[in-house]
C-alpha positions as semicolon CSV with decimal commas, in nm:
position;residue;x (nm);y (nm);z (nm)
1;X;-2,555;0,568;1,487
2;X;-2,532;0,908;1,314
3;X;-2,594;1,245;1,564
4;X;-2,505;1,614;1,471
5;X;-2,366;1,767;1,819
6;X;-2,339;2,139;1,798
7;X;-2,103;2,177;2,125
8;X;-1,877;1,903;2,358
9;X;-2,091;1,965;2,626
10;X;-2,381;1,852;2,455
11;X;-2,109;1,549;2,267
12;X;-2,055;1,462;2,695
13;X;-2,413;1,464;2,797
14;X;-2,480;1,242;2,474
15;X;-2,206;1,014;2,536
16;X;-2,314;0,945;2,894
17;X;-2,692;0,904;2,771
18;X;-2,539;0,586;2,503
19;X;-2,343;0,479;2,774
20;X;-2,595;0,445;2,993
21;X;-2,883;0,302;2,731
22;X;-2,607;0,028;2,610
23;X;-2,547;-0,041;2,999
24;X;-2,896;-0,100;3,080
25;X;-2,980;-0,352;2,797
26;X;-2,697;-0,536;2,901
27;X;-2,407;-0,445;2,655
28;X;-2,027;-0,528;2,771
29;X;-1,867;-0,184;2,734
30;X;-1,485;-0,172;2,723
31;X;-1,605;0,177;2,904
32;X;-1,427;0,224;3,234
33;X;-1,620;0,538;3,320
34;X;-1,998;0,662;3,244
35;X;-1,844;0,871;2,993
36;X;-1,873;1,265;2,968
37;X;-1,544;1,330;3,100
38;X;-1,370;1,331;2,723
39;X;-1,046;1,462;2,655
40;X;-1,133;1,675;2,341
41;X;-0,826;1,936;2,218
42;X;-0,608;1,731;2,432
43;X;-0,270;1,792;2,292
44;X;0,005;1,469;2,402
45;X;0,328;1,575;2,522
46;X;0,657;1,528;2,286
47;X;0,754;1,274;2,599
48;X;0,414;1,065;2,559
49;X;0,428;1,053;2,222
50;X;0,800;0,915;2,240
51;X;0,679;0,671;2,507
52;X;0,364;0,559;2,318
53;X;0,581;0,515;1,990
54;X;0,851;0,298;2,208
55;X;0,592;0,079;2,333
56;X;0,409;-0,002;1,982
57;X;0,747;-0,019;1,832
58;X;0,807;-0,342;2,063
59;X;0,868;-0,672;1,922
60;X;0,628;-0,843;2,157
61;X;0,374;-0,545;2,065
62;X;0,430;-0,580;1,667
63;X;0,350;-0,943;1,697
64;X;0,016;-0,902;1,928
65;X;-0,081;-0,630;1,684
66;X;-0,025;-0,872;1,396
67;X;-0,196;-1,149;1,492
68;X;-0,462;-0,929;1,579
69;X;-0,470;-0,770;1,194
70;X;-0,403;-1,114;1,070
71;X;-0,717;-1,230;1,223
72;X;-0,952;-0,984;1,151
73;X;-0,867;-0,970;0,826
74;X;-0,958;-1,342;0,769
75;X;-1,266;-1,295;0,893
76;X;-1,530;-1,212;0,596
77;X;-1,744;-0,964;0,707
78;X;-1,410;-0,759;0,828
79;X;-1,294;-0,807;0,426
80;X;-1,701;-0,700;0,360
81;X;-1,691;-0,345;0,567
82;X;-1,350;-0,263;0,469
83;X;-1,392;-0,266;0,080
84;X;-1,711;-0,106;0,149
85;X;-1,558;0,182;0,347
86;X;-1,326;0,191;0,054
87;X;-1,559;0,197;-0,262
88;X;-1,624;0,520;-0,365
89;X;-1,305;0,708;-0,259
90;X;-1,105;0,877;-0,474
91;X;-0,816;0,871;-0,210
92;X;-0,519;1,127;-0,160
93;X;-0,407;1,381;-0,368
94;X;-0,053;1,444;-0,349
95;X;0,015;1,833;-0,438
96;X;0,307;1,867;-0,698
97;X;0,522;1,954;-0,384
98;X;0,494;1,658;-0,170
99;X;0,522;1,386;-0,508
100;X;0,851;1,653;-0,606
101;X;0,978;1,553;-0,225
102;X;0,919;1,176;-0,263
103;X;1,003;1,156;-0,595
104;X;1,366;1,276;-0,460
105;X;1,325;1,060;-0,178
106;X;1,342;0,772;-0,413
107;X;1,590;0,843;-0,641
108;X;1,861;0,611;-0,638
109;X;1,701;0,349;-0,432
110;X;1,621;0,001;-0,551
111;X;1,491;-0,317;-0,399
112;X;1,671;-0,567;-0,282
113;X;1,565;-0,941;-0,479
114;X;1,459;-1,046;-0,146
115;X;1,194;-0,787;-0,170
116;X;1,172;-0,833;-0,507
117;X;1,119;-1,229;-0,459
118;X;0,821;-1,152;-0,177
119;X;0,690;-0,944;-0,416
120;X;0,695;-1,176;-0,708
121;X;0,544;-1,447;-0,436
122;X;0,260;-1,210;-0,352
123;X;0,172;-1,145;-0,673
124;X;0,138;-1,457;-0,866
125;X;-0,183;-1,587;-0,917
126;X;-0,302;-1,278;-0,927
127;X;-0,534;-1,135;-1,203
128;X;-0,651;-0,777;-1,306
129;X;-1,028;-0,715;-1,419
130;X;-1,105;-0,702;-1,763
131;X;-1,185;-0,286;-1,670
132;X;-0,859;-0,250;-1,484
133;X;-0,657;-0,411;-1,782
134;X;-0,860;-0,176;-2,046
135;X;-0,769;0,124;-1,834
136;X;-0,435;0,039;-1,798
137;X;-0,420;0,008;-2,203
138;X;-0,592;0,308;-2,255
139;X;-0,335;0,517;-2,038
140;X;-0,046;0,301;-2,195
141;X;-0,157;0,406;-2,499
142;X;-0,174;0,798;-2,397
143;X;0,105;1,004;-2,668
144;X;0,216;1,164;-2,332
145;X;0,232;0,827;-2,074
146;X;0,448;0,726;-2,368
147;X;0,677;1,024;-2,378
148;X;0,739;1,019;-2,045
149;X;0,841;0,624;-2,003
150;X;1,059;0,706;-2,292
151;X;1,261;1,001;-2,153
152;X;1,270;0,812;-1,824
153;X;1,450;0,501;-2,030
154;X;1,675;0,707;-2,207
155;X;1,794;0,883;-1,845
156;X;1,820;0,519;-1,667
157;X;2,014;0,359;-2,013
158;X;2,237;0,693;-1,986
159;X;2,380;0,544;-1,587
160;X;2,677;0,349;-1,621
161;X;2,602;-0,060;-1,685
162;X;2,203;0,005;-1,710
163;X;2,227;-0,091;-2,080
164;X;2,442;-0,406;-2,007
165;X;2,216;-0,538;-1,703
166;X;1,899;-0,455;-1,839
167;X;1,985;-0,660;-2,140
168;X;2,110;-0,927;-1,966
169;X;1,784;-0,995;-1,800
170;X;1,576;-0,951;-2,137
171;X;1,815;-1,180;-2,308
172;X;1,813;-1,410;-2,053
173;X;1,400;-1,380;-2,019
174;X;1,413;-1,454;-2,395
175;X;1,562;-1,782;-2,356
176;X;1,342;-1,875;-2,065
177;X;1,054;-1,837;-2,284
178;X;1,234;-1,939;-2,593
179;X;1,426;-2,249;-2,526
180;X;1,397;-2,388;-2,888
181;X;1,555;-2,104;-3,009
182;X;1,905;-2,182;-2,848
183;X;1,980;-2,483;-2,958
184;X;2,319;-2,535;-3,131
185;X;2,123;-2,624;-3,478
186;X;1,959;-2,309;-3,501
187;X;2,232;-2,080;-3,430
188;X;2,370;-1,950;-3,776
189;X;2,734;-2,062;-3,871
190;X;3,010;-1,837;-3,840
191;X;3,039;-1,832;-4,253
192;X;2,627;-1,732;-4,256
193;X;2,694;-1,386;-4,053
């Protein structure tokens, strides 16, 4: 239900109307009052919002709350309204500012290969559309996408041992997908180099 309500007291004498129609045809309302009596502008204290963020910061409250999103979320016509409320939205704009501040946030951290294994574990299986892989190309392609991956290389090979990790891994990524290449026949002889 969609209404246009020009004033709260109008929002209050709507909200008790609804509460009363649902009430009448026999809804459960989690309702503990006949509504109109709305908080609206109320403005929490610095001590309730400490005590609010203490209580949902609980272990015992985490895990309710999970269960809860875990649940939900399994359900298909929950997965159905959210990626509807979704389509459509372009999301949020950072201003140059705030991605300047997080950017510097950032700097110097990495993740740990826990994280980095959950990640890998979440991800595989995992396909992109056909569209999503053609936009991704397209941008990869861009002259200045590609300038800018290249100056950011060239500042993360500049930090002591970059160069030597980062190599290790390709190498060793190589021979994973490789492994005829490494065998002790088809490595050259000393006299051949």
């Amino acid at each position: 239900m969609v209404a246009v309500i020009e004033s709260e007291e109008e929002a209050k004498r709507v909200e008790i109307a609804l509460i009363m129609s649902l009430r009448l045809r026999g809804v459960r309302l989690v309702n503990d009052t006949d509504g109109g009596e709305g908080v609206a502008g109320y403005k929490f204290t610095s001590e309730q919002r400490a005590a609010h963020k203490a209580t949902m910061n609980r272990p015992e409250t985490r895990a309710i709350n999970s269960v809860a999103q875990k649940a939900a979320w399994a359900r298909p016509d929950v997965r159905v309204r959210m990626s509807a409320t979704h389509k459509g939205t372009t999301g949020y704009k950072y201003t140059p500012e705030q991605r300047a501040k997080i950017s510097a946030g950032l700097k110097g951290k990495h993740l740990s290969e826990v994280h980095r294994a959950k990640i890998s574990v979440g991800l595989k299986g995992k396909t992109q559309s056909a569209a999503h892989s053609a936009a991704l190309k397209a941008a990869r392609a861009r002259p200045e996408h590609r300038e800018k991956i290249s100056a950011g290389v060239k500042v993360a090979n500049a930090r002591p041992g970059v160069r030597t990790r980062r190599g290790t891994a390709i190498s060793a990524a190589y021979k994973r997908s490789h492994p005829d290449a490494f065998t002790p026949d088809n490595l050259p002889k000393p006299e051949q180099l």
